[in-house]
N, C-alpha and C positions, 0 to 999 in steps of 0.2 A: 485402487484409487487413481482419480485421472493427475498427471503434472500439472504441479501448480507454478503459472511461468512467474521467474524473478528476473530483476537487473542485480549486473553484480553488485550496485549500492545498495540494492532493496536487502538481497542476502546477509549484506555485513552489518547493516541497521540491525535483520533479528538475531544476528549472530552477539551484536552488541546489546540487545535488551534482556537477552537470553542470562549471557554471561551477570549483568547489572542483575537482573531477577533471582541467578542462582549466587550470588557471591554478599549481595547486596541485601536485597529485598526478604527473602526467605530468613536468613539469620536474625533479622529485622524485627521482623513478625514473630518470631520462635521467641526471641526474647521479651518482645511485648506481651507473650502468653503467659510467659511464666511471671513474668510481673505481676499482673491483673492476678494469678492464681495464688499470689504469695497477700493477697489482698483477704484470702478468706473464702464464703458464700460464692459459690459460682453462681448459683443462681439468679443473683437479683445485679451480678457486676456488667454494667454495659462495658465500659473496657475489654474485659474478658471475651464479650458477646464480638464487638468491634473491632478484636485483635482475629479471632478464627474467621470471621467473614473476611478480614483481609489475606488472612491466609488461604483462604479457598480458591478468592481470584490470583493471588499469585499462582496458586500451585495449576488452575486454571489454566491461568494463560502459558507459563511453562510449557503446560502439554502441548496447547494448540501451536508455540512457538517451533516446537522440538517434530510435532508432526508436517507443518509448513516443512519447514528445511530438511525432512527424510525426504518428501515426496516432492520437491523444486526442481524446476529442468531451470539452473539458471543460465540464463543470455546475457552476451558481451555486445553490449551494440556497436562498441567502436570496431569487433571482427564479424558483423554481419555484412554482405556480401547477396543485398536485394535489389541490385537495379534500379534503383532511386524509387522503389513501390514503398507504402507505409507498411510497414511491418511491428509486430510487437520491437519495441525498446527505440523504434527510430523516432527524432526529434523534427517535430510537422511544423511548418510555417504557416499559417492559413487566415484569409486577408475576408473578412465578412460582406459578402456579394452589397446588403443593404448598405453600411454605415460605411463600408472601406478601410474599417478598423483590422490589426494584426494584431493577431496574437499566433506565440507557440509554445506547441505542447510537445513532450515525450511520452509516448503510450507506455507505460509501466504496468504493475498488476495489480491490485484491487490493494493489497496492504501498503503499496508506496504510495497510491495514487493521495494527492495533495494539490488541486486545484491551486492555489495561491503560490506552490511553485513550479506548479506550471506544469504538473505530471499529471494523466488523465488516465482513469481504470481502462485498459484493457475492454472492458465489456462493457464503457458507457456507451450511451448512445454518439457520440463522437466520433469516439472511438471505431464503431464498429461500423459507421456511416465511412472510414477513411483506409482502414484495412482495403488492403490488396488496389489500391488507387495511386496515378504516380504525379509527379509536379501536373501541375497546367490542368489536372481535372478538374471538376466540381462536385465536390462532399456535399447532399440532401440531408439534412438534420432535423427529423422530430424534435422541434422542442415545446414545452408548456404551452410559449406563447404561438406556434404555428411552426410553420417547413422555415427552416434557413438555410441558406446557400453559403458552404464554403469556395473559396480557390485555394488549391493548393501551392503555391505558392514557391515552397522548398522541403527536400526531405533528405536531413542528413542524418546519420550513426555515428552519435556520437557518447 
């Protein structure tokens, strides 16, 4: 299976959902089952029905959480050492050739990624328009509404 790239925040976010999932959630649900079962009729108890459906996505997510962080190459951006290029985990400054507007982003992985703070997937189209580009270029951006033009602006690791 290919590495799946993390920032060290991203890592300890699933490290910490993980832990909340198994200590927390699971115990949770286990006891919600038996509840609903001390009700009688399993068959007609939606509790019952409500409690194992929640238990499934926990145990679900578990898995996928536990498989993430087997197979994670995770990156330290503040020890990456790219020559001011954008690279996964660096922190882009990029100023919108139309409007002049700035915004910045940190390329993160698909699980951190959170537009609103300001962390963008790895494989968005932004993203992958800015990879391997350094200050003072110009990022081409497919978007919905037609091509938009970045400046790059600044690229720190931080």
């Amino acid at each position: 299976m290919n590495k799946i790239p993390l920032t060290v925040a991203g890592a300890e976010a699933l490290q910490t959902e993980l832990r909340r999932l198994k200590t927390v959630d699971r115990p949770g649900v286990i006891a919600a089952i038996a509840e609903a079962r001390s009700h009688g009729d399993l068959s007609e108890n939606a509790e019952y029905d409500a409690a194992k459906e929640r238990q499934g996505f926990i145990e679900g997510r578990i898995l996928d959480i536990e498989n993430k962080l087997a197979h994670a190459q995770i990156i330290d951006p503040g020890l990456l050492d790219a020559d001011g290029r954008c690279v996964f985990g660096a922190t882009v400054t990029l100023e919108d050739m139309n409007s002049g507007k700035k915004v910045t982003y940190q390329i993160v992985g698909d699980d951190e990624a959170d537009i609103k703070a300001g962390k963008i997937s790895v494989g968005s189209p932004v993203a992958r328009a800015l990879i391997g580009k350094y200050a003072g270029d110009i990022a081409e951006v497919q978007a919905p509404g037609g091509m938009r033009e970045y400046e790059i602006v600044d690229v720190v690791y931080i």
